[in-house]
C-alpha positions in Angstrom: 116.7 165.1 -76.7 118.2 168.7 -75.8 117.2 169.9 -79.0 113.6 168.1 -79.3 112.6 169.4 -76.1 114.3 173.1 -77.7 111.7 172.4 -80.9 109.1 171.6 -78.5 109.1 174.5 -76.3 109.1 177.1 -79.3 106.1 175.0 -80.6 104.3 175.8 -77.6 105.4 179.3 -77.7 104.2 179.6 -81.0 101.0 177.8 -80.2 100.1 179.4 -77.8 100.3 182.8 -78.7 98.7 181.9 -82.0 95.6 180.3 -79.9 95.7 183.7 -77.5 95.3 185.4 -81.2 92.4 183.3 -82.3 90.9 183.2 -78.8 91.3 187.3 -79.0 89.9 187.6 -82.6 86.7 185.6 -82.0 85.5 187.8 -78.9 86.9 190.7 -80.6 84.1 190.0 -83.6 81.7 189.0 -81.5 81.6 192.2 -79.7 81.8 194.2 -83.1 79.4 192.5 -84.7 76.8 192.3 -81.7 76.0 195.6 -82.4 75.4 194.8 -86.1 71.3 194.0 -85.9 69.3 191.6 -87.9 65.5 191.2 -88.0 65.5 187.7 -85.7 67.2 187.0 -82.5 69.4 183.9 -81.9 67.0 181.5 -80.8 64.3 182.7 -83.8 66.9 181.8 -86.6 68.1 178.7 -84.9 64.3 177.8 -85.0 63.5 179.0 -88.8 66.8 177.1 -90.0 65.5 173.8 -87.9 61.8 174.3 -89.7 63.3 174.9 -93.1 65.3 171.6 -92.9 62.4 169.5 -92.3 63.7 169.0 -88.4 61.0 168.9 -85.8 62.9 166.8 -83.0 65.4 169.4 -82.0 64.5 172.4 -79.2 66.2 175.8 -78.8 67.6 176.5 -75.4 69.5 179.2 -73.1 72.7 178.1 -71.5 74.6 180.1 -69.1 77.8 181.5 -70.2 79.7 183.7 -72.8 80.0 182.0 -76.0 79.3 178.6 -74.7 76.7 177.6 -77.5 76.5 174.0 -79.0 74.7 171.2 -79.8 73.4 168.0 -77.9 72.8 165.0 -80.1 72.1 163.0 -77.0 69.7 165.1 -76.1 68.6 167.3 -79.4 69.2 170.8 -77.9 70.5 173.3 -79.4 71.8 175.4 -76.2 72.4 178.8 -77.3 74.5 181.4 -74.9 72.6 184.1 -73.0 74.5 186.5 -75.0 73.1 184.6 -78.6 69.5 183.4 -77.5 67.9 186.3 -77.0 70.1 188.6 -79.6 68.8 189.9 -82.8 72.6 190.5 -84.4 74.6 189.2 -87.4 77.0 187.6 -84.5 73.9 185.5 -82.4 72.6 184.4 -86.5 76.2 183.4 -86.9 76.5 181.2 -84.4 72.8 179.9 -83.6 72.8 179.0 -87.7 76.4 177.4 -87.1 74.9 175.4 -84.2 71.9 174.2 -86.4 74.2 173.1 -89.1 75.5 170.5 -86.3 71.8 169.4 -86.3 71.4 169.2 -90.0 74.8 167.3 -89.7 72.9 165.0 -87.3 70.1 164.5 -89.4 71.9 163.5 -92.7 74.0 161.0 -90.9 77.0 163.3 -91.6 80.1 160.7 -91.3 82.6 162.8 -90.1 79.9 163.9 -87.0 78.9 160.1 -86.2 83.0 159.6 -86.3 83.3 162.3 -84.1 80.3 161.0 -81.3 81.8 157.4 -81.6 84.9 159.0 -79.8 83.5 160.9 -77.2 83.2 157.9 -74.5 87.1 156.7 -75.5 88.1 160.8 -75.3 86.2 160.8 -71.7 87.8 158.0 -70.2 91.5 158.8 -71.8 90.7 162.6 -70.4 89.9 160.9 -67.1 93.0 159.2 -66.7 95.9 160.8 -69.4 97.5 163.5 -66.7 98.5 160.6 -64.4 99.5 158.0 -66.9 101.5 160.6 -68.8 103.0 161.6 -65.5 103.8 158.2 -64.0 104.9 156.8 -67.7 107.6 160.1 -68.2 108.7 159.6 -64.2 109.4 155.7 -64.9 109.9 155.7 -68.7 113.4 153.5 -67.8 111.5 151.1 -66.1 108.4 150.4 -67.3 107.9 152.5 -71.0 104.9 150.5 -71.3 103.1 152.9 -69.0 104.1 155.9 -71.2 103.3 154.0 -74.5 99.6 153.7 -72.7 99.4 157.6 -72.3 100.4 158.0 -75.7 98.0 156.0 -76.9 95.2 158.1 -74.6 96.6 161.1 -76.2 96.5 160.0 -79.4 93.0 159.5 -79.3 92.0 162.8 -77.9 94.7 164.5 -80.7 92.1 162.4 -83.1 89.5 163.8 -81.8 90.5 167.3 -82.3 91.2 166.6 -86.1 87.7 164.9 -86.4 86.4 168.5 -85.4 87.7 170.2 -88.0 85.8 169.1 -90.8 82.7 168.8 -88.5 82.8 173.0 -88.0 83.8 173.4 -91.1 80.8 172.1 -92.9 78.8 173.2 -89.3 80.2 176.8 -90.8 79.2 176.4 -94.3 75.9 175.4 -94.3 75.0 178.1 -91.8 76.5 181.0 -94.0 74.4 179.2 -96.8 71.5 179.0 -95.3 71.6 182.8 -93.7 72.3 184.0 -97.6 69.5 182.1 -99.3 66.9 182.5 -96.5 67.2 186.8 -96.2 68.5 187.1 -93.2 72.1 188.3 -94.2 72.4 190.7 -96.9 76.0 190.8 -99.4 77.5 192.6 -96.7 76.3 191.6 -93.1 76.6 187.8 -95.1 80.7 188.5 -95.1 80.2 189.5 -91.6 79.0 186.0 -90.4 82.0 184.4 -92.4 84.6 186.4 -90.9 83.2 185.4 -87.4 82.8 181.9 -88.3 86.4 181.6 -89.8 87.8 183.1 -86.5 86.0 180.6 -84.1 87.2 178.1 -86.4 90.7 178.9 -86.3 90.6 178.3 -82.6 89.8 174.7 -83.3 92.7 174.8 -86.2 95.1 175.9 -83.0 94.0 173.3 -81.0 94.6 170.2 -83.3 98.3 171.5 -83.9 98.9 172.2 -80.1 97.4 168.8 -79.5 99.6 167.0 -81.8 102.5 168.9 -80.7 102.5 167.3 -77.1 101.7 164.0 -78.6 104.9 164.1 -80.5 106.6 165.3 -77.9 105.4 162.5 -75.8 106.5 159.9 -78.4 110.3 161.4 -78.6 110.5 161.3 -74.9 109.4 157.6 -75.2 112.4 157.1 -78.1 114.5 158.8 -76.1 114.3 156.9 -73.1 114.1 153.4 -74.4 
């Protein structure tokens, strides 16, 4: 167990330096390419790219925050950052298109994003309840495993969830950087721009799944262990 927990703890190191890098990189592009401008602000090309795909039910809106843009399908929203809404840059296209793709995902009954909604009420109740479970199963693993096996399984489904996301703003990604390209509003070289800031937000949620199924491992050898 001495040298699982050794594995695991330079994992985490490893993780989460290589999440402070992608954390780091997206801001850092942000910034540089906020000062890049384009001919519509945030909220105009989130609108265009809705019109364009035939989608009338969805609204634009300002959230407070830095980077804190995404999309509702409960509600249709598309709530774009303070910092994207009203910004006519390659960086607030980047991400209000991105956000629209999540739309068009909704729209076209996307299977990986209907996957990924299905989860959300199992991934709120295991988030409501997974630090104590975990906590109480590890603290009485000799006496009662089943407790930990429980958590496991709550983190297992939230680990699920994080790999369900990938392919979700991945195509969320490509169909924006298409769409910018054939509808004018990137050229050949602000267009590389808005995949190099794209790439780097979705690294962060590449870092996330690993660190995610890092700890669940860990969780099932400290279970083995035990038993």
């Amino acid at each position: 167990m001495v040298i699982g927990t050794n594995i695991y703890w330079a994992l985490f190191i490893i993780i989460t330096l290589a999440s402070w890098i992608a954390s780091s990189a997206v801001n850092h592009r942000f910034e540089r390419y906020a000062k890049v401008p384009v001919r519509l602000t945030g909220k105009e090309v989130a609108e265009k790219m809705l019109r364009e795909h035939g989608i009338d039910d969805v609204q634009v809106t300002c959230t407070s925050g830095h980077l804190t843009d995404h999309y509702n399908p409960v509600t249709k929203t598309i709530n774009l950052s303070e910092s994207v809404y009203s910004s006519a840059s390659i960086a607030a296209a980047a991400v209000a298109a991105h956000e629209c793709g999540h739309a068009v995902q909704h729209a076209h009954e996307y299977a990986p994003l209907k996957m990924r909604s299905a989860l959300v009420p199992a991934v709120q109740f295991a988030s409501s309840w997974l630090t104590w479970v975990i906590l109480g199963g590890i603290l009485l693993v000799g006496v009662f495993p089943y407790l930990l096996m429980f958590g496991i399984g709550l983190f297992g489904i939230t680990t699920l969830f994080s790999f369900v996301t990938l392919p979700v703003e991945i195509d969320a990604s490509r169909r924006a950087i298409s769409w910018l390209e054939e509808s004018g509003i990137t050229t050949r070289e602000t267009n590389e721009m808005a995949v190099s800031a794209l790439k780097s937000a979705a690294w962060t949620y590449v870092v996330a799944a690993l660190s995610s199924l890092a700890t669940l491992v860990y969780y099932i050898m400290i279970l083995l262990d035990r038993r």
